[in-house]
C-alpha positions, 0 to 999 in steps of 0.5 A, spaced: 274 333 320 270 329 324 263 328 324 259 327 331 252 325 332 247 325 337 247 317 341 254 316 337 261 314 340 265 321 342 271 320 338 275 325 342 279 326 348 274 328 354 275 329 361 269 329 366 267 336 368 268 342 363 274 344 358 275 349 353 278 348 347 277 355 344 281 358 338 284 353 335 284 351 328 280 347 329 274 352 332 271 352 338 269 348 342 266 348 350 266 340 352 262 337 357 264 330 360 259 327 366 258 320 368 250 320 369 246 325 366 239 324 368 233 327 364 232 334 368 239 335 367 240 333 359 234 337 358 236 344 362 243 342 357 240 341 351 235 347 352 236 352 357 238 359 356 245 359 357 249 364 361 257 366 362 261 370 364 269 371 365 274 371 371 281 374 370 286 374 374 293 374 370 295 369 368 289 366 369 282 365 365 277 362 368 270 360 363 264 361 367 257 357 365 251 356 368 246 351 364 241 353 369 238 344 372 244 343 367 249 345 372 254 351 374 262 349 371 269 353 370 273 352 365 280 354 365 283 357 359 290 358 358 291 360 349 299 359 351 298 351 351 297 352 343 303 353 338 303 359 334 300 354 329 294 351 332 292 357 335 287 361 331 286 368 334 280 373 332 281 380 330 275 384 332 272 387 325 265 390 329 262 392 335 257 386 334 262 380 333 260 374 337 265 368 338 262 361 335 262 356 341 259 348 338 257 346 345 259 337 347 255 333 352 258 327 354 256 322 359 262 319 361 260 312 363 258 310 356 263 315 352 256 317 348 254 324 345 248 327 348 247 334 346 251 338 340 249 346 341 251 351 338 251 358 341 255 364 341 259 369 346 255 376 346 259 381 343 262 385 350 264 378 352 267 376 345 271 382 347 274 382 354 276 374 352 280 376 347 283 382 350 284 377 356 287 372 351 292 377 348 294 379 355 295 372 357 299 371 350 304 377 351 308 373 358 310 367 357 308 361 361 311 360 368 307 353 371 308 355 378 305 361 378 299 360 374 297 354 378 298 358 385 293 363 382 288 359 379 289 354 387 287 362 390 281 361 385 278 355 386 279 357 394 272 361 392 266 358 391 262 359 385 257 364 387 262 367 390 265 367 383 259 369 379 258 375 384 265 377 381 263 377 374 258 379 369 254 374 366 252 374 360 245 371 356 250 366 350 247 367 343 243 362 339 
């Protein structure tokens, strides 16, 4: 396992905008690439409450989070990305159970590490995704059609999103 530090190089692939690597052998990790974060934003990301929410529309899952000054993002989640060996599903053991989510903050320009956070899914989120993941594991891929959903998706804009969903207040 890799070591990451705040200020270092970010030795991961990363993409600008937010992505989910969730549920994988390697844990569970919400990435956040952006080419200039200025002070107000850096320190809504490192310290704001954190909000989400999920979107479902089979076969599509859609991440919402909101950092309050640190911005609103999606992620798109599709678990048949993963094999069946990179894949590391939860079983649901309590009511109270939480998805761990360790939180990167990237600026883009520099490829530096500006937040490392951890925080966790409330437990009716935890297990709506993972209800939603089962779903979406239970039919195999079709591209065509996942892309056509998650366009329709993206026709709406992120209120209109939010107001169709519960956000959640994320853990510590």
């Amino acid at each position: 396992m890799q070591k990451i530090a705040i200020n270092s190089s970010y030795p991961f692939p990363i993409n600008e905008g937010l992505t989910a690597s969730f549920l994988s052998q390697s844990g569970n990790v919400l990435q956040l690439g952006l080419h200039d974060i200025d002070q107000q934003e850096l320190l809504a990301l490192k310290k704001h409450p954190i909000k989400c929410g999920i979107f479902v529309d089979q076969p599509v899952i859609l991440l919402l989070f909101d950092f309050g000054a640190g911005g609103q993002y999606d992620a798109p989640f599709d678990a048949r990305l993963y094999t069946r060996e990179q894949l590391n599903l939860l079983n649901i053991d309590n009511a109270e159970q939480r998805l761990a989510i360790e939180f990167h903050v990237v600026e883009l320009k520099n490829n530096t590490i500006k937040v490392i956070r951890l925080f966790t899914l409330p437990p009716d989120l935890t297990v709506n995704f993972l209800a939603a993941v089962q779903e979406q594991l239970s039919k195999p891929l079709d591209k065509n059609l996942y892309n056509q959903k998650l366009n329709l998706i993206y026709q709406k804009s992120f209120a209109d999103l939010l107001a169709l969903t519960h956000l959640y207040k994320a853990g510590t």
